[in-house]
N, C-alpha and C positions, 0 to 999 in steps of 0.2 A: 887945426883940426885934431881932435885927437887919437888917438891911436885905433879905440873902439871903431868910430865913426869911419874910419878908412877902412878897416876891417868890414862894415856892415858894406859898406859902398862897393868893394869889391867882390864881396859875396853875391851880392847881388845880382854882379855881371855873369853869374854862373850858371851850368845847366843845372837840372834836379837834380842829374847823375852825383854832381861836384857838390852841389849844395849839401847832398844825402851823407857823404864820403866826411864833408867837414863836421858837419853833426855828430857823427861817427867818432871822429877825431877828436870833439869834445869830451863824450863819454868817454871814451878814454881814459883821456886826462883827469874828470872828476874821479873816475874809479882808481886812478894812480896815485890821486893825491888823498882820498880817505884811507886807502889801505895806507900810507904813509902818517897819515893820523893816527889810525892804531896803533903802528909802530911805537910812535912816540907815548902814544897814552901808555903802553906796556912798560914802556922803559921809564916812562914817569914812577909808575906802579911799582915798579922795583926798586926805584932810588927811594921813594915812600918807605916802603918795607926794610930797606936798609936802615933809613935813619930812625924807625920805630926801635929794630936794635944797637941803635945808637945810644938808646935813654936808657938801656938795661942799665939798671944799679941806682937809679937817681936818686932813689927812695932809703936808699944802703943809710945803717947809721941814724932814722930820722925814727923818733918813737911814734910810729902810725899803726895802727893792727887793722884789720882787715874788718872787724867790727866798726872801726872811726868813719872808714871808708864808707861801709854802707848806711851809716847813720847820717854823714853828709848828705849822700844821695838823695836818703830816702826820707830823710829828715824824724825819721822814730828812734826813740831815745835807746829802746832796748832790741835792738835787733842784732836776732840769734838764728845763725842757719847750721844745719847738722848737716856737716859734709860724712857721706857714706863712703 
């Protein structure tokens, strides 16, 4: 039997009072373990951000200008922006 099914079996033997209390106790638990999900997404988010300046420099040395870039992109042969 599995673990579940013993669980549901004994639940069952319960009043409302107990039934209400474990329900309880689940929420809980889900709301302990999303805030622990955040957690980790944040700290994902930050190992991200670390390794983005990990790349600094990659480009160091390579003859690419800023116009190649956007002509990649954008695929127009003459594209020209006026930075102010």
């Amino acid at each position: 039997m599995l673990t579940l099914e013993m669980a549901i079996q004994k639940i069952q033997h319960f009043s409302p009072e107990q039934r209400n209390k474990v329900i309880e106790f689940i929420e809980f638990l889900e709301f302990q373990a999303s805030q622990t999900k955040t957690i980790e997404q944040k700290k994902d988010d930050s190992n991200q951000e670390q390794s983005f300046f990990e790349l600094a420099g990659i480009w160091e040395e390579k003859n690419i200008t800023l116009d190649d870039i956007r002509k990649d992109a954008w695929g127009k042969e003459n594209v020209r922006f006026v930075v102010m």
